[in-house]
FIMAR-271615 format. One line per 4 residues: their letters; for each residue x negated, y, z of C-alpha. Coordinates in nm, 3 decimals. Layout:
A> X:Y:Z ~ ...
This chain:
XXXX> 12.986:-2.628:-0.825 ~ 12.741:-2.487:-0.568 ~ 12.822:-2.324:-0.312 ~ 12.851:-1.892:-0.290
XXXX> 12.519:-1.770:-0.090 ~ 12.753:-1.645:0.173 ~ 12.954:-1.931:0.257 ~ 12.632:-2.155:0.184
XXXX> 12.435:-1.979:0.407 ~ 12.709:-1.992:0.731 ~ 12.710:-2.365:0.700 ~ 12.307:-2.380:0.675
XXXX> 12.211:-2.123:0.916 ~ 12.191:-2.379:1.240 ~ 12.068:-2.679:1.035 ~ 11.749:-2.438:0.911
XXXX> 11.743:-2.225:1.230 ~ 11.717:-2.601:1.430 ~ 11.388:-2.673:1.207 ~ 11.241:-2.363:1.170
XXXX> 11.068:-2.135:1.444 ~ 11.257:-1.755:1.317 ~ 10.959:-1.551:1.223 ~ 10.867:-1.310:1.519
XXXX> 10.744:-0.890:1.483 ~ 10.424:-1.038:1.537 ~ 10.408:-1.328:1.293 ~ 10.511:-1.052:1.017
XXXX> 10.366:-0.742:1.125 ~ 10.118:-0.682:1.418 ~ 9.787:-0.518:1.219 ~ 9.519:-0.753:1.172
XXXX> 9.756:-1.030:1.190 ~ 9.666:-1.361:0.996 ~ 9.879:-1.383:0.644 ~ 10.101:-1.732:0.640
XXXX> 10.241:-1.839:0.332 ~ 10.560:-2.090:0.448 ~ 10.684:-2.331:0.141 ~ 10.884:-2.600:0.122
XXXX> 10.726:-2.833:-0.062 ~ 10.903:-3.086:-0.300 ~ 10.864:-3.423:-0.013 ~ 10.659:-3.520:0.263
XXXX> 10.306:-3.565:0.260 ~ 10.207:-3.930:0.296 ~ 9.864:-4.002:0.176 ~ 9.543:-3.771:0.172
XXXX> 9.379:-3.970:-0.100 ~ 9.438:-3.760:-0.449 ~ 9.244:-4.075:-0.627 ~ 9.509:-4.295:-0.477
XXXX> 9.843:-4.200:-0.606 ~ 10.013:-3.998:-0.848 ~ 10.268:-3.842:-0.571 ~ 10.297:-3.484:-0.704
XXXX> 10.274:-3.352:-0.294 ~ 9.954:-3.542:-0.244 ~ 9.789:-3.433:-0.595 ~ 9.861:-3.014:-0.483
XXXX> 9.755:-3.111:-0.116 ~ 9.384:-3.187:-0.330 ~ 9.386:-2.900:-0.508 ~ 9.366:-2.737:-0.173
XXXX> 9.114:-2.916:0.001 ~ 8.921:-3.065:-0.290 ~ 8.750:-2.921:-0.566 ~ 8.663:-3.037:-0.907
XXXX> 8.405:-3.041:-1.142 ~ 8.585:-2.856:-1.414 ~ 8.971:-2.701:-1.412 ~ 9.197:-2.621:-1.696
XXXX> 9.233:-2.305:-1.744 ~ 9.570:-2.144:-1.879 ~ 9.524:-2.257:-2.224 ~ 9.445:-2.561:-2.155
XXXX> 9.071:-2.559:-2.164 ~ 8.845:-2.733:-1.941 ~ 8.623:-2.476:-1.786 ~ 8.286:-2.551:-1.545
XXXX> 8.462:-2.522:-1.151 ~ 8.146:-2.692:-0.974 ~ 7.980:-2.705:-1.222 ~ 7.703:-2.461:-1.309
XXXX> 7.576:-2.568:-1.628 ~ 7.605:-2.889:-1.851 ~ 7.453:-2.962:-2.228 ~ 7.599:-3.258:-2.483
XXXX> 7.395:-3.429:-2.675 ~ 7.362:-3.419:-3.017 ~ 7.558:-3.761:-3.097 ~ 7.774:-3.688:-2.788
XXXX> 7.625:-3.991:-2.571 ~ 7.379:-3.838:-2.319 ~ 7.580:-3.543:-2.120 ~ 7.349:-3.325:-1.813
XXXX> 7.548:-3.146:-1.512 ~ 7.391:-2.897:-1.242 ~ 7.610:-2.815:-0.912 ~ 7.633:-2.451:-0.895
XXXX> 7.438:-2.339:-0.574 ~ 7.573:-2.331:-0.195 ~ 7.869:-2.556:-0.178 ~ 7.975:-2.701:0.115
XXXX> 8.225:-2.958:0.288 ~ 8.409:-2.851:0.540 ~ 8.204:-3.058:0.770 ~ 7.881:-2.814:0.703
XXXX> 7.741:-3.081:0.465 ~ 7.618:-2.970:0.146 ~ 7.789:-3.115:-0.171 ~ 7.499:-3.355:-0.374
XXXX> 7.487:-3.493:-0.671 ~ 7.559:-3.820:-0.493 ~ 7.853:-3.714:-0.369 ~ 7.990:-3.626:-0.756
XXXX> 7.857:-3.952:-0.869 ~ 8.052:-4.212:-0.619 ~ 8.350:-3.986:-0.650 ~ 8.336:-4.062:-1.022
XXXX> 8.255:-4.414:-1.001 ~ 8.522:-4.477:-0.776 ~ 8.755:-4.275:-0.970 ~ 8.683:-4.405:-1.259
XXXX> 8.827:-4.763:-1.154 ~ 9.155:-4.587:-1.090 ~ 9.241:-4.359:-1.376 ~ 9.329:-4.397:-1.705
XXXX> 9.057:-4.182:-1.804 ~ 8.843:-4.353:-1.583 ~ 8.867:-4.655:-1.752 ~ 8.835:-4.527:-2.059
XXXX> 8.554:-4.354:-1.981 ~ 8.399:-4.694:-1.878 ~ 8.504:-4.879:-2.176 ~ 8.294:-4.672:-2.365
XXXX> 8.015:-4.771:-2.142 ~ 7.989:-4.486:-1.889 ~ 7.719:-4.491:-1.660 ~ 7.676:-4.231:-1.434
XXXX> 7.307:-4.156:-1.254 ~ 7.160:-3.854:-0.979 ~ 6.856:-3.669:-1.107 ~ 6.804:-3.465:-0.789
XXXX> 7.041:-3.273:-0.504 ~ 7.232:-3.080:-0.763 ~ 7.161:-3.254:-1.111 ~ 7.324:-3.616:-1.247
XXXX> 7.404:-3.751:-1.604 ~ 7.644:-3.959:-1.770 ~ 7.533:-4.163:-2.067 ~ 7.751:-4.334:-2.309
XXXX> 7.748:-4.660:-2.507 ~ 7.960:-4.491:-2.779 ~ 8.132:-4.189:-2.857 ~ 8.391:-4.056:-2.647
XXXX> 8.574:-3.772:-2.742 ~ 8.743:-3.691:-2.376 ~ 8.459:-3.642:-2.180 ~ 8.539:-3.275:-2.035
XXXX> 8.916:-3.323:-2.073 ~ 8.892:-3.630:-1.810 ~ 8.681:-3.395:-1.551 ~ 8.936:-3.168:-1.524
XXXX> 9.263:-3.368:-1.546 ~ 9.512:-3.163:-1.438 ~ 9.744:-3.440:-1.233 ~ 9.796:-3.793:-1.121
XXXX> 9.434:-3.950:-1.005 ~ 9.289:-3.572:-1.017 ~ 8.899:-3.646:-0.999 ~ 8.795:-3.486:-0.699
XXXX> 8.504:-3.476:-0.504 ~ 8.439:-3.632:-0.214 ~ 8.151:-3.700:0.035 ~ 7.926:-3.994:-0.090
XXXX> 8.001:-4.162:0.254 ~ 8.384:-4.130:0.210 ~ 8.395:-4.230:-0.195 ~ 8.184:-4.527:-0.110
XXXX> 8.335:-4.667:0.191 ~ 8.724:-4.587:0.020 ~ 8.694:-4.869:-0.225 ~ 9.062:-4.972:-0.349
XXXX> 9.240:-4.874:0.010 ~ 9.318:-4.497:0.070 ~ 9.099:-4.262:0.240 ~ 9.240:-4.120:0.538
XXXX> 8.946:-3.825:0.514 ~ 9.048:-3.513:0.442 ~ 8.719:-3.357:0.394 ~ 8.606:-3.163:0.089
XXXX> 8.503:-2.847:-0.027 ~ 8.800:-2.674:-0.141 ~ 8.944:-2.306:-0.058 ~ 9.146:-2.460:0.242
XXXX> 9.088:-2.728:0.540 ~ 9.363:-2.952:0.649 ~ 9.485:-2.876:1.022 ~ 9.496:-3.243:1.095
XXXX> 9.617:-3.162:1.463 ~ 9.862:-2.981:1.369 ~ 10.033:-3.213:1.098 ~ 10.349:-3.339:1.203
XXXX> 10.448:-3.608:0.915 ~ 10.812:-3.583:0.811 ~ 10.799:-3.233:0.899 ~ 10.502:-2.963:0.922
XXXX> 10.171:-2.952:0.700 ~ 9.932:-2.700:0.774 ~ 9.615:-2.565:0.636 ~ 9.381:-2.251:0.680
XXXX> 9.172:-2.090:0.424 ~ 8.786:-2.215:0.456 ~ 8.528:-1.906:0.531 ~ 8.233:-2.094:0.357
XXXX> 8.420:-2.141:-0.007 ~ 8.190:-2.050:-0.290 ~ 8.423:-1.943:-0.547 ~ 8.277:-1.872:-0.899
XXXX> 8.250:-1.497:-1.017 ~ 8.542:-1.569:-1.303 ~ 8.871:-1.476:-1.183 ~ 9.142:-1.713:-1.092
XXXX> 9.319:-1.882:-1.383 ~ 9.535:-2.164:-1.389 ~ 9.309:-2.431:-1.201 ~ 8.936:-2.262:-1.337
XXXX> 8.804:-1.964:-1.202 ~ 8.779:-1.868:-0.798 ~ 9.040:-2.019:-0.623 ~ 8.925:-1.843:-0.272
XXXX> 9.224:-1.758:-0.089 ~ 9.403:-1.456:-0.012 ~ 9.656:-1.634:0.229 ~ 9.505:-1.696:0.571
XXXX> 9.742:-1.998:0.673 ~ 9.965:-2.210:0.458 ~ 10.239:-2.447:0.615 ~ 10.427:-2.656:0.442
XXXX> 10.735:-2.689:0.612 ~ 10.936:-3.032:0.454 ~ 11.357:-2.961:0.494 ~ 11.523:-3.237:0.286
XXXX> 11.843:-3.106:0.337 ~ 11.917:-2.868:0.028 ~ 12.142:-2.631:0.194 ~ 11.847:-2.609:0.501
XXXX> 11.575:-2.528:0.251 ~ 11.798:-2.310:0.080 ~ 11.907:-2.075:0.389 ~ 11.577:-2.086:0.545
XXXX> 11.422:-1.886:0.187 ~ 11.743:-1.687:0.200 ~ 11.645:-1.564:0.585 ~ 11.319:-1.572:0.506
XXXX> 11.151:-1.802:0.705 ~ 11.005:-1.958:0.455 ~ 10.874:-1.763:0.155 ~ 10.852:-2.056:-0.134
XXXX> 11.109:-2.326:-0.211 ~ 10.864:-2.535:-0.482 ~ 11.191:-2.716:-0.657 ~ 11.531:-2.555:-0.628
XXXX> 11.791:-2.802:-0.677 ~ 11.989:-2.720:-0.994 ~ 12.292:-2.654:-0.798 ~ 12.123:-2.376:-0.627
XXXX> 11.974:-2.256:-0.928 ~ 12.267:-1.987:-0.967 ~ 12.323:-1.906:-0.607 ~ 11.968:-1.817:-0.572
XXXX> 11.956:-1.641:-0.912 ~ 12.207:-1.400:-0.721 ~ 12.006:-1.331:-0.436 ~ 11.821:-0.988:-0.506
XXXX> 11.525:-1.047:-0.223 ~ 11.449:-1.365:-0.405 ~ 11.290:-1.465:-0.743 ~ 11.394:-1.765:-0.933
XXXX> 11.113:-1.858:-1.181 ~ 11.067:-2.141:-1.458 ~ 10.792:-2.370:-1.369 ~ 10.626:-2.614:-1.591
XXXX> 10.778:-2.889:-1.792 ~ 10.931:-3.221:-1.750 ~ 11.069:-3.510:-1.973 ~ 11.306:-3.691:-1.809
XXXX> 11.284:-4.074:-1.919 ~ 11.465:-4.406:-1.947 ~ 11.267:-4.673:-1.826 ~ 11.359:-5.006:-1.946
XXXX> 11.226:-5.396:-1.857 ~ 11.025:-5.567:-2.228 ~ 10.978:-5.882:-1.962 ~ 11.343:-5.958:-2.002
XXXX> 11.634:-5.985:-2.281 ~ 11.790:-5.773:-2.324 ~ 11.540:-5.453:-2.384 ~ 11.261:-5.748:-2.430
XXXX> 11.374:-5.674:-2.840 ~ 11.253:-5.393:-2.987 ~ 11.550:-5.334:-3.228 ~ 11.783:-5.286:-2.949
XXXX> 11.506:-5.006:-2.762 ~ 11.598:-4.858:-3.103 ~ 11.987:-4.858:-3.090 ~ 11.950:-4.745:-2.727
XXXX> 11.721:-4.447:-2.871 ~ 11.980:-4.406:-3.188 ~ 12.259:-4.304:-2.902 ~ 12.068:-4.044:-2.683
XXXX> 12.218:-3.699:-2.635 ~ 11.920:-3.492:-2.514 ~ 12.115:-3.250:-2.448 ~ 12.468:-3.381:-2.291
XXXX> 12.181:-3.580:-2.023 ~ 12.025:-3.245:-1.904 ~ 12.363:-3.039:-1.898 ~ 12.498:-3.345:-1.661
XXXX> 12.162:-3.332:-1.465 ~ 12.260:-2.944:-1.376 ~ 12.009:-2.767:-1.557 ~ 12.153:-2.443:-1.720
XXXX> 12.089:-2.408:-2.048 ~ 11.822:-2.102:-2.023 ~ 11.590:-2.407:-1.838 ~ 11.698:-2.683:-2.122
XXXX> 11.585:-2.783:-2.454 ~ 11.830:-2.882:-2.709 ~ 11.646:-3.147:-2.828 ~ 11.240:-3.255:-2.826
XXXX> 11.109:-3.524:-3.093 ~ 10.782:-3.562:-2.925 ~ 10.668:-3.860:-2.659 ~ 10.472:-3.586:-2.507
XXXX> 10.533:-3.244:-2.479 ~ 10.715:-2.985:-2.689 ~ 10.480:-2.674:-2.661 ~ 10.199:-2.840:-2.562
XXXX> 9.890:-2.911:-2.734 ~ 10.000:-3.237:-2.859 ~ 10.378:-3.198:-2.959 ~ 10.401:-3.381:-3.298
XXXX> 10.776:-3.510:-3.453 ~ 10.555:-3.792:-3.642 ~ 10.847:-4.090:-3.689 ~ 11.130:-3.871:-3.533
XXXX> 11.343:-3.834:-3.817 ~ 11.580:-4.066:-3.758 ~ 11.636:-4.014:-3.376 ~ 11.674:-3.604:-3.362
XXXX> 12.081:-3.661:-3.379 ~ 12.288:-3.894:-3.200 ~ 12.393:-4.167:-3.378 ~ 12.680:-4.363:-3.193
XXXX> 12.746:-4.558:-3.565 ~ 12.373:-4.673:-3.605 ~ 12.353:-4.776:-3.265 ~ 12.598:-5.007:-3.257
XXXX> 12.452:-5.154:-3.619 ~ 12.122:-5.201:-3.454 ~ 12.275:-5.378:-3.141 ~ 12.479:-5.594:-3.387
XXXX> 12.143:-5.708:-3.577 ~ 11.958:-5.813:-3.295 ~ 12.187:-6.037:-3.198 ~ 12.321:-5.847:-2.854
XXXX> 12.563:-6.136:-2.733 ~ 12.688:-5.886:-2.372 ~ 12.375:-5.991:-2.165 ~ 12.418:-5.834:-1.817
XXXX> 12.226:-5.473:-1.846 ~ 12.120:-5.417:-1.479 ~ 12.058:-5.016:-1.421 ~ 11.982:-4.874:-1.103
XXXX> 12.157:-4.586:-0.963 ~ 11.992:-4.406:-0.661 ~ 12.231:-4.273:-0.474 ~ 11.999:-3.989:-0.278
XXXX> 11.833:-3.834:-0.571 ~ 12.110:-3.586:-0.762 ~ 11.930:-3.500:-1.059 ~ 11.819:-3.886:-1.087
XXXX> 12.171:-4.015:-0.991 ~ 12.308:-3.771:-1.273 ~ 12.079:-3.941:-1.539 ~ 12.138:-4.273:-1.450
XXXX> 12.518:-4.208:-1.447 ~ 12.440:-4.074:-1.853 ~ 12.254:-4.408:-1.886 ~ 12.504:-4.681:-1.773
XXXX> 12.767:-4.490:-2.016 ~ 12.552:-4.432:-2.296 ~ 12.485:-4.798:-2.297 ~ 12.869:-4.853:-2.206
XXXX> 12.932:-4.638:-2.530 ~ 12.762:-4.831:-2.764 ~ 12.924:-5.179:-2.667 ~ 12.677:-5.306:-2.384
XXXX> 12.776:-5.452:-2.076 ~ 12.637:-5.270:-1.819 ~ 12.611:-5.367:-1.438 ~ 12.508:-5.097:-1.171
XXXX> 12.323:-5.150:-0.836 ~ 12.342:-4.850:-0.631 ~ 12.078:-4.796:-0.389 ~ 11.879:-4.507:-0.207
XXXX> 11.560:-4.369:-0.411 ~ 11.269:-4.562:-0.211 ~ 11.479:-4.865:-0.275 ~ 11.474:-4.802:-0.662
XXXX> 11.058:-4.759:-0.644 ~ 11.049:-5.077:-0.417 ~ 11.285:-5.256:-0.688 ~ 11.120:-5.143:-1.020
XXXX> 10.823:-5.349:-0.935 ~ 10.963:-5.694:-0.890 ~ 10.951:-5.907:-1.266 ~ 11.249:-6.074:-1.163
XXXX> 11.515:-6.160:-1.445 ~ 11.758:-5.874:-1.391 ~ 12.040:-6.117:-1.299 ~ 11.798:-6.246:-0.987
XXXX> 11.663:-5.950:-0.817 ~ 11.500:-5.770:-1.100 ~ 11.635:-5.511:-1.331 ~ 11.686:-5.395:-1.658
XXXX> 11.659:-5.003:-1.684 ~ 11.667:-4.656:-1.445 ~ 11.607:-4.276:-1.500 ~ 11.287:-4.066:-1.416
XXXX> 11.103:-3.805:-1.468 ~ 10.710:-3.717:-1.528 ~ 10.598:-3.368:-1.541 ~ 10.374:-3.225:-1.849
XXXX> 10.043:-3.321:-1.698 ~ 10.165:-3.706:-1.662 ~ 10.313:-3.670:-2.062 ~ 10.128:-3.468:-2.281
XXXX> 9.894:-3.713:-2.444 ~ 9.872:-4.067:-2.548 ~ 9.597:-4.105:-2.224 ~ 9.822:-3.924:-1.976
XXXX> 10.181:-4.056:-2.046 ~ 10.183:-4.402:-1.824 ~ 10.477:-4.479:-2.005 ~ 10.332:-4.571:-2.290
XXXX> 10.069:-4.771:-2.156 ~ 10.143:-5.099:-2.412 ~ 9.823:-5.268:-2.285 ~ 9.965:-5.636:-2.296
XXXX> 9.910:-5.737:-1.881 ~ 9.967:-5.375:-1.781 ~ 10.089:-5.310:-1.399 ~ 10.358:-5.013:-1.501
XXXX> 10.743:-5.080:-1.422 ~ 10.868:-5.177:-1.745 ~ 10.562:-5.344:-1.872 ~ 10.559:-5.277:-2.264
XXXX> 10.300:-5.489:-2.420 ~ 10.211:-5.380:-2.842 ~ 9.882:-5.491:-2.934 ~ 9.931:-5.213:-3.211
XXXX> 10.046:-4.920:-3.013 ~ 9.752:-4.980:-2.751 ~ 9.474:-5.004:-3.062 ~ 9.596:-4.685:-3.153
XXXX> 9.597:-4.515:-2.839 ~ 9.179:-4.634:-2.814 ~ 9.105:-4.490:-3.155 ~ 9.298:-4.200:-3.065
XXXX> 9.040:-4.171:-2.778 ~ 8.735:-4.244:-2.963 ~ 8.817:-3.934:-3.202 ~ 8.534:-3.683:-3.163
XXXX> 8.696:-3.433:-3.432 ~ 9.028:-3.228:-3.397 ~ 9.126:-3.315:-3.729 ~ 9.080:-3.751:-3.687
XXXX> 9.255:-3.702:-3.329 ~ 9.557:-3.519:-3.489 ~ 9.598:-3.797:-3.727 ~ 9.558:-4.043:-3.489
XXXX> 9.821:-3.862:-3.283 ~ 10.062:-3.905:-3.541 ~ 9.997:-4.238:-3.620 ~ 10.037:-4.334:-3.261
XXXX> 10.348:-4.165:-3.196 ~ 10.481:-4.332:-3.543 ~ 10.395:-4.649:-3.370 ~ 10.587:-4.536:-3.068
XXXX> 10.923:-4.464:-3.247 ~ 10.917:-4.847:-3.388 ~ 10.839:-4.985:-3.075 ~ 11.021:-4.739:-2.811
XXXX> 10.817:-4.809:-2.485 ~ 11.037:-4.595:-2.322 ~ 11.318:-4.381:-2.392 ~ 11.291:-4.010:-2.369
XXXX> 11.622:-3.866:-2.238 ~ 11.518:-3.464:-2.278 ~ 11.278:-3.191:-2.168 ~ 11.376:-2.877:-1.933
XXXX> 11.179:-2.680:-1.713 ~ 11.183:-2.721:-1.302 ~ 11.214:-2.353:-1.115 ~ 11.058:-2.295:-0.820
XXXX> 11.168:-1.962:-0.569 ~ 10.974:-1.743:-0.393 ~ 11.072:-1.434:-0.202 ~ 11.011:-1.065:-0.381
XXXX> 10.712:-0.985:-0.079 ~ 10.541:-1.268:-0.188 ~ 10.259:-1.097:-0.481 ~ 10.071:-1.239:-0.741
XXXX> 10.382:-1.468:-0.837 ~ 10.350:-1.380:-1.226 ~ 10.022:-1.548:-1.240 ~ 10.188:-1.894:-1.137
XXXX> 10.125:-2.150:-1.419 ~ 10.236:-2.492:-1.533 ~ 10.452:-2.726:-1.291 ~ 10.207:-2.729:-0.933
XXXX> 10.170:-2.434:-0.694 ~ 9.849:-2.305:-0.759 ~ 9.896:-2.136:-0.348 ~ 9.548:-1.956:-0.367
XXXX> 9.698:-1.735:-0.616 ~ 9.960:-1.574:-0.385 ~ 9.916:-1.308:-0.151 ~ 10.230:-1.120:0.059
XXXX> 10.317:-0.747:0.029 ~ 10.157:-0.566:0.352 ~ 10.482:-0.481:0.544 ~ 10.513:-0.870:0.543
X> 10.129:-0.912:0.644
């Protein structure tokens, strides 16, 4: 149970007062006084490269600094950012783009054609999209300072959507010099021509983040929605401020010296709920997931994915993960996304109840003789340690003999790679997460990458599945892709590339001074949005 606010907050105060500078008459309210927006954000910043990981921290850090060509708006259409104007061919092949006048990197340089088109190209040998994109024979070619053009070998029904992906490998811009010279090592440039410029002397990793809003961004004359429209500004300074310590972070928003927590731990969810100077508010969506190892026996059968899949209790997973039941879905039949654009129960029939009975069946048919089931259990992670705990007796439950290795978080990431046989170093299966962005199609969900050879943890190979998923992007027409959809995510329920375990929704806090919250969207901090009330100013 957490803690009350009271007695939380007299064990915390020290701890957060130690790592936090107490906010001073002038810092709040001397006229004229620069706005800062404080936020602790969800981990530490580590790379500045948004085409070089999928790290949540580092994809919002580009949405600061970068810009994009186009940006979903809130219903989930790609809308010009950048971008001027563009035209489409006829047959979809030949596609024009103009840069809209007067933008600028924060170095003074103007942003060129030639800077869009080696971003893309070396973007494009990252991403999913990317590559897709290439497949269908993308080539990409400057016309003049603000014009270039992308022409096809065949049709390829994505084109917009992949310009403004939302998350993981977000295509930003960069200067030609840095997207040239970046090849496959991170850039350590944080230059681009985004609404705010990185403070790099004042970044303190492991601790302090800092950046101020840039007086030369051209934002477009739409208003602000979701990640389209002008996303000048209104904060002058932003700092994120990283407390790992729960009851730290928590305090500090309760004392307000910081104004955003961007994750509240579920057992603070209530506590914070009661606070009347703060605002708890449901973010975007996330599945969480059961990832499990097709190199080695015994998840390398696809019958016993299925009795694993047969035995899931959406719901009993997210209750012991913490989530109250206001932030939890009962049950989601979708690889992707319930509510989002494409939720489909295609093939879920059979899975929508727990089925203990059918389960053990399955395990009996495949010929399950008690091969050691190796899950890792990270012991820093709560939510994660909660899910793995549902794991090891779910699998207990339906007669498998399970063996745990316990082990801190970065361990699990540095373990999930190796293709070891789980009894030598390797493993068989651990819990995670993915947010909507990283789930909601057959293009963005990494988990069900079944490209035989692929590099994802868990590597499920289905010649099948990964056919599907390339006609699925080859469909030009809403109807074809929606069938295509379905027959993909039949495919998926046969083969079970991974095992979804439920879908809730993350909160985030903010304090009640902090304006423009209700305009928040999705499962990132779109920061521009905000603004503070003026007695906080």
């Amino acid at each position: 149970m957490p803690l009350p606010m009271p007695s939380l907050l007299r064990r915390s105060v020290l701890a957060a007062s130690a790592c936090l500078p107490l906010l001073t008459a002038a810092d709040a309210g001397a006229a004229g006084a620069p706005t800062t927006l404080r936020m602790v954000p969800q981990a530490d910043l580590k790379f500045l490269d948004p085409m070089f990981t999928t790290n949540y921290v580092t994809r919002n850090y580009g949405y600061l600094v970068f810009d994009t060509l186009f940006g979903l708006d809130s219903h989930g259409v790609p809308k010009p950012q950048m971008v001027e104007s563009y035209t489409r061919s006829d047959d979809g092949l030949t596609w024009s783009f103009t840069l809209r006048p007067g933008l600028t990197f924060h170095d003074g340089a103007s942003v060129r054609a030639a800077d869009c088109v080696a971003s893309l190209q070396r973007w494009s040998k990252r991403d999913n999209y990317g590559r897709a994109m290439m497949a269908a024979g993308a080539q990409w070619r400057v016309e003049d300072e603000r014009r270039f053009t992308l022409t096809l070998a065949q049709p390829f029904g994505l084109v917009l959507e992949s310009l403004a992906k939302a998350s993981g490998m977000i295509p930003v811009i960069m200067p030609e010099r840095t997207a040239s010279r970046s090849g496959d090592e991170p850039s350590n440039e944080a230059i681009g021509s985004g609404p705010y410029m990185f403070k790099r002397d004042e970044w303190v990793p492991g601790s302090k983040v800092v950046f101020v809003r840039n007086p030369a961004y051209v934002g477009r004359s739409e208003p602000a929605d979701f990640l389209s429209g002008n996303r000048a500004g209104h904060i002058d300074r932003i700092e994120w401020l990283y407390l790992p310590d729960s009851n730290s972070a928590t305090a500090s928003l309760a004392l307000g010296e910081v104004d955003m927590l961007e994750l509240v731990p579920p057992d603070y969810i209530a506590p914070l709920r009661d606070d009347k100077t703060i605002q708890v508010r449901q973010g975007g969506a996330i599945q969480a997931s059961m990832i499990v190892n097709h190199l080695h026996p015994p998840f390398n059968n696809p019958k016993i994915r299925q009795a694993v899949l047969h035995a899931i209790d959406q719901e009993k997973f997210l209750a012991a993960m913490g989530y109250p039941p206001d932030l939890r879905m009962t049950h989601c039949s979708t690889f992707f996304i319930c509510g989002g654009p494409n939720e489909t129960s295609a093939g879920a029939d059979a899975y929508k109840k727990p089925d203990i009975a059918t389960a053990k069946r399955l395990l009996a048919e495949a010929g399950y003789k008690g091969e050691p089931v190796v899950v890792l259990l990270p012991t820093d992670y709560a939510v994660l340690n909660a899910a793995a705990l549902m794991v090891i007796q779910t699998l207990k439950d339906i007669g498998m003999n399970v063996t745990t290795q316990s082990m801190d978080w970065a361990s699990v990431v540095a373990r999930r790679a190796r293709k070891d046989p789980p009894g030598a170093g390797g493993w068989s299966a651990y819990a995670t997460y993915a947010a909507s962005f990283d789930v909601n199609s057959p293009i963005n969900n990494f988990m069900l990458g079944s490209a035989c050879g692929n590099s994802m943890p868990g590597w499920p190979c289905d010649e099948t599945l990964d056919k599907l998923r390339a006609e699925w992007i080859r469909a030009d027409k809403p109807e074809e892709r929606r069938a295509r959809l379905d027959a993909f995510q039949e495919r998926a329920y046969q083969t079970v590339p991974y095992i979804p375990l439920g879908q809730y929704a993350s909160p985030y806090a903010v304090r009640n001074d902090v304006t423009n919250v209700n305009r928040l969207m999705g499962d990132m901090p779109q920061l521009w949005i905000l603004d503070k009330s003026p007695a906080t100013q």
